[in-house]
C-alpha positions in Angstrom: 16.7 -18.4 0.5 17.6 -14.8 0.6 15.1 -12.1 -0.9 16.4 -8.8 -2.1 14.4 -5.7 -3.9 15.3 -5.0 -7.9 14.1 -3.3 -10.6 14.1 -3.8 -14.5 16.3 -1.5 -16.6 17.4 -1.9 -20.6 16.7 -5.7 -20.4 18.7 -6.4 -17.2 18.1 -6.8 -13.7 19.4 -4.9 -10.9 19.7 -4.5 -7.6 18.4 -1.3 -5.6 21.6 0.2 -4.0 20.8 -1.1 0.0 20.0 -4.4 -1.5 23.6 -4.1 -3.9 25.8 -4.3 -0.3 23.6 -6.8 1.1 24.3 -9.0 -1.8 27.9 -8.8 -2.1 27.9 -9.1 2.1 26.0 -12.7 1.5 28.6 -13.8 -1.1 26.0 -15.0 -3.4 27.7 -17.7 -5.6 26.8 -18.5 -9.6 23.5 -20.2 -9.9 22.4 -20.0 -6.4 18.5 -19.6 -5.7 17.3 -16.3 -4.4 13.7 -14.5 -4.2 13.4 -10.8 -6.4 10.9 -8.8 -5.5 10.3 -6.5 -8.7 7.5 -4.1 -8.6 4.1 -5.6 -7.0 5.4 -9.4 -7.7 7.9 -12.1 -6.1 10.3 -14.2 -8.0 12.5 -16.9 -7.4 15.8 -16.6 -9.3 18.7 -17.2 -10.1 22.2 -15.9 -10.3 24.1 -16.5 -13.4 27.1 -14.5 -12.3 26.4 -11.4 -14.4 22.7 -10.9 -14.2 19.8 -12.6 -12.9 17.3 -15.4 -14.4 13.7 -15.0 -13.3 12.5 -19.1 -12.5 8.9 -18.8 -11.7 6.4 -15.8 -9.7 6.1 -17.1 -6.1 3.3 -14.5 -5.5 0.5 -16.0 -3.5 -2.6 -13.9 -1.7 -3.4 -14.5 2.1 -5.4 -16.7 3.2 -6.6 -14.0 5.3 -6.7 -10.3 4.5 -5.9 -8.2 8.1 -6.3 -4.7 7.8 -4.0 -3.3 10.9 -4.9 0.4 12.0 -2.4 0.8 14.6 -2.8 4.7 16.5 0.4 6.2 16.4 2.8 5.9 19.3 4.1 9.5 20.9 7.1 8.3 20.4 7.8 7.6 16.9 10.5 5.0 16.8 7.9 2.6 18.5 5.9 3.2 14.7 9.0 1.5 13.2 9.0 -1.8 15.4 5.0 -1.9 15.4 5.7 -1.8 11.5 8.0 -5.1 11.7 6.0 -6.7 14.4 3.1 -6.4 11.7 5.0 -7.9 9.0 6.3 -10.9 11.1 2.9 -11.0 12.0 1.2 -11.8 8.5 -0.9 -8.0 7.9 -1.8 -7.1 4.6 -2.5 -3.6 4.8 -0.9 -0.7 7.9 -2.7 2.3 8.5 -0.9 4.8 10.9 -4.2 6.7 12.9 -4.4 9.9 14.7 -6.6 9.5 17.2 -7.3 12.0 20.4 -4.1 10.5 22.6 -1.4 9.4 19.6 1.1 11.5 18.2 -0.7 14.6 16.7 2.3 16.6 14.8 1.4 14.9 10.9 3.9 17.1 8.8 6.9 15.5 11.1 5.3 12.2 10.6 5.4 12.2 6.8 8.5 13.3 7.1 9.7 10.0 8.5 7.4 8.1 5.7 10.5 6.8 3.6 12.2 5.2 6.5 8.9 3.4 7.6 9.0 2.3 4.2 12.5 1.2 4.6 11.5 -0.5 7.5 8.8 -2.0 5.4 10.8 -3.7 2.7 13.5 -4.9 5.6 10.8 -6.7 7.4 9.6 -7.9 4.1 13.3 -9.2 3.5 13.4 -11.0 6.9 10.0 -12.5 7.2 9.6 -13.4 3.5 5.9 -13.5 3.0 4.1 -14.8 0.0 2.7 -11.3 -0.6 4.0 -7.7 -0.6 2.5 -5.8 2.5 1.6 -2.1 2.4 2.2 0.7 4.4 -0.3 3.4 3.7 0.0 7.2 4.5 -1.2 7.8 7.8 -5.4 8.8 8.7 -7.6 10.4 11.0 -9.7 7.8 13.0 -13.1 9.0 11.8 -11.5 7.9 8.1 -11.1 4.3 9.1 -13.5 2.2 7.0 -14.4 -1.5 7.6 -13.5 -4.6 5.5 -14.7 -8.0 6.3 -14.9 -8.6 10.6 -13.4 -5.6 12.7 -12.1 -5.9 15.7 -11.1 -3.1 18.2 -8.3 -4.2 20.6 -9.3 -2.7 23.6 -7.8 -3.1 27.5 -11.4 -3.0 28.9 -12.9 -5.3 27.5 -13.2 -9.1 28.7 -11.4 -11.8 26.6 -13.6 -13.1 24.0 -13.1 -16.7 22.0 -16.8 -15.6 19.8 -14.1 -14.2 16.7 -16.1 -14.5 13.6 -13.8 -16.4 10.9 -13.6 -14.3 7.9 -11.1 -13.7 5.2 -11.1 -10.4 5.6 -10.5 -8.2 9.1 -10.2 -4.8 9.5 -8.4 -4.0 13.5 -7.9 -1.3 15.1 -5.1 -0.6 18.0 -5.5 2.1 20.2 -2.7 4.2 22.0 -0.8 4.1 25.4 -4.0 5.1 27.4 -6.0 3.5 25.0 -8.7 5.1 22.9 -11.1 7.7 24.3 -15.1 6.3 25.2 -16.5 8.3 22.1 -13.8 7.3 20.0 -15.0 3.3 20.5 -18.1 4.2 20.2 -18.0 5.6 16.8 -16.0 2.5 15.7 -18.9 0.2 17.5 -21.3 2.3 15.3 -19.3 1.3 12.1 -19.8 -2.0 13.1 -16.5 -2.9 14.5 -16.7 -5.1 17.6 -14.5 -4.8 20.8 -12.3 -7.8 21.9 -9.1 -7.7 24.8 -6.1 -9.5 24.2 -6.4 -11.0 27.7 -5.7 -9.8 31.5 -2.3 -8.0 31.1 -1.6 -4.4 29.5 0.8 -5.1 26.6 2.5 -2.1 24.9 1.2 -1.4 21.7 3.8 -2.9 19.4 3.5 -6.3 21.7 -0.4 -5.7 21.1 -0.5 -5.5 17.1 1.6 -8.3 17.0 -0.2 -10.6 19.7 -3.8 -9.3 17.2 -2.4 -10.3 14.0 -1.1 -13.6 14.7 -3.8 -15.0 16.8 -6.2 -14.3 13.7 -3.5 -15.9 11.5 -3.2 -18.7 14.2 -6.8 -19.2 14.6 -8.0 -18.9 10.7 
């Protein structure tokens, strides 16, 4: 089932523009099922030709809440594929972090927030999650606060298996060269607690992903 964005407007239905040419490239026939997402909520639906029929809400809450702080990447374009890898992943919540080795220029990075967010909604598309992820505007590390279990992914550290099941957890990705000693420290001070992904380095978008869905695998 396909799943486009819309919006309401004098009683009708419509497609946002990106969505418009996606539709007509599907050939979506009269009275075939699709998902709307409209606003904060998920619909199935379906097409009468001329307009749209809303069926039932399909919005569901995680099981699990994960709270992905990923550091941003010096190079930018990697933020858009950590951003999908999170979706396909299951996160709830992305938080782009400066931290003392990630990208540091921030006016340049909002500039690029509406493609992120374009990225967003295409991964949302793709993976079709029961919930609406959210990208949030981007933070300084010392802003990070905790919700539920945190986790910082760090190289260093020796594979655990002592994860904590929660329905909440707040994690924390550092940057190529990983995060500085102090900055850890601070975050092991707010309670977070450090865990390795295993023996080999993976690149950061590999990383958030790997995170993600070995909580969603193991919860």
């Amino acid at each position: 089932m396909h799943r486009f964005f819309a919006f309401r407007k004098n009683g009708t239905i419509e497609l946002f523009d990106e969505d418009k040419k996606h539709f007509k490239v599907l050939r979506i026939e009269k009275n075939e099922l699709l998902e709307l997402v409209i606003e904060d909520k998920i619909y199935e639906a379906k097409f009468t030709g001329q307009n749209f029929e809303l069926l039932e809400e399909k919005t569901k809450p995680p099981d699990v809440k994960i709270y992905a702080n990923v550091c941003i990447p010096i190079k930018l374009q990697t933020l858009e594929t950590i951003i999908d890898y999170a979706v396909q992943g299951g996160v709830f919540e992305i938080t782009p972090v400066f931290c003392k080795r990630s990208f540091q220029d921030s006016s340049k990075l909002l500039e690029k927030y509406q493609r992120l967010q374009k990225i967003l909604k295409e991964a949302i598309k793709q993976s079709r999650p029961s919930f609406l992820p959210k990208l949030n505007y981007p933070i300084s590390l010392k802003d990070i606060t905790l919700q539920g279990y945190g986790i910082v992914f760090d190289s260093f550290e020796k594979p655990k298996n002592d994860l904590l099941k929660d329905n909440k957890y707040t994690l924390v990705f550092g940057p190529e060269g990983g995060l500085s000693k102090e900055e850890v420290e601070f975050l092991k001070a707010l309670g977070f607690n450090t865990h390795s992904l295993g023996d080999n380095i993976l690149r950061e978008e590999l990383a958030v992903f790997a995170g993600i869905f070995m909580i969603r695998c193991k919860f």
